[in-house]
N, C-alpha and C positions, 0 to 999 in steps of 0.2 A: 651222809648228811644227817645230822642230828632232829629229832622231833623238836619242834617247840613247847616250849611251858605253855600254861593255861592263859598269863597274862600276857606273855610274849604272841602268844598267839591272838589275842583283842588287840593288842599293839599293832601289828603287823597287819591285822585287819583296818585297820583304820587308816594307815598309811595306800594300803594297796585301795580301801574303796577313795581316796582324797584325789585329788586332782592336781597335787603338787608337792612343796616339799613340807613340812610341819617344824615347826618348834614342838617341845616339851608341852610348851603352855597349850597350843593345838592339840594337842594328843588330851593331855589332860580332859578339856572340855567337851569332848566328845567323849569319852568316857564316864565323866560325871553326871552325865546323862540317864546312865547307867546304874550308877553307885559308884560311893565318893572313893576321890581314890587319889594320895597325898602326891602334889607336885612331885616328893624326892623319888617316890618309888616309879612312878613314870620315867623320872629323869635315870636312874639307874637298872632298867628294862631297856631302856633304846640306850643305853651306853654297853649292853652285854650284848645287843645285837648288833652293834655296832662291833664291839668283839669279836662275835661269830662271822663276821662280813654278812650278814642278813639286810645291812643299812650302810651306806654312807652318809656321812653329815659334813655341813662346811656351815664356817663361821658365819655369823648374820650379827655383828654390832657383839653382844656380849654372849649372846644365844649359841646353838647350831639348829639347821636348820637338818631334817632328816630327810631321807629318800629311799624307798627299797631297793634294793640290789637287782631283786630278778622279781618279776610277776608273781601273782600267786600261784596262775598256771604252772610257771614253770617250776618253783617250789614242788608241788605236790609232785608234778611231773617225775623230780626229783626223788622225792619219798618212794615215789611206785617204780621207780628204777630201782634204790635200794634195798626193797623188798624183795625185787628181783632176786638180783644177784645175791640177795644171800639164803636164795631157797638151793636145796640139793635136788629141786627137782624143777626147772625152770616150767618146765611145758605143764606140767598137772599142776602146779602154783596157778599158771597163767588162764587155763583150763576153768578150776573153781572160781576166780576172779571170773569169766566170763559166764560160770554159770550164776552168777550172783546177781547180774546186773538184767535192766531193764529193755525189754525189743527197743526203745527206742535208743538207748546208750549204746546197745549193740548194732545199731545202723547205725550210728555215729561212728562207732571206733572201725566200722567196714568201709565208710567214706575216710577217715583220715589212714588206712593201711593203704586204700588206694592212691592218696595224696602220696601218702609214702616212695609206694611204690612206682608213682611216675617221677618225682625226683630224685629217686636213686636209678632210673631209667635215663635221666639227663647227665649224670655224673661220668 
């Protein structure tokens, strides 16, 4: 899975905190909130993520209307899988990752190995 760009990645932010699907012109205003930032380049950021399958869109009158593909969670999810896999060394990779993180993130990731592990216990 590819990283996203800096603005693809506001883009995408926007879409994943919204509540539905977005036009262009949706995106834009939320962002111009920000700093301005021209309808065209909105419009051809959600057509490359559109590309990447990061977005589906479907027509709405002359527009499209956007929607993320997968969560954000599972995006990243995604990233920290690919990181994975492309160390030579999964376990010490996996290791520093957990020495990095915070007792409370680390009772988190020991509740969801447990979730884990009772659904691969059902399987």
């Amino acid at each position: 899975m590819r990283r996203l760009g800096e603005l693809e990645s506001v883009v995408m932010n926007v879409l994943w905190d919204g509540s539905d699907s977005a036009t262009v012109r949706d995106v834009r205003e939320v962002l111009e909130r920000d700093r301005p930032v021209a309808y065209t380049t909105v419009m051809t950021v959600l057509d490359h993520l559109h590309g990447k399958g990061m977005v589906r869109r479907e027509r709405d009158g002359r527009a499209y209307r956007y929607q993320p593909v997968t969560s954000r969670e599972e995006y990243h999810a995604d990233l920290m899988a690919d990181v994975l896999s492309g160390s030579s060394d999964q376990a010490a990779t996996l290791l520093h990752f957990v020495d990095r993180i915070d007792p409370g993130q680390l009772a988190e990731m020991r509740r969801a190995l447990a979730a884990a592990q009772r659904r691969a216990g059902r399987r």
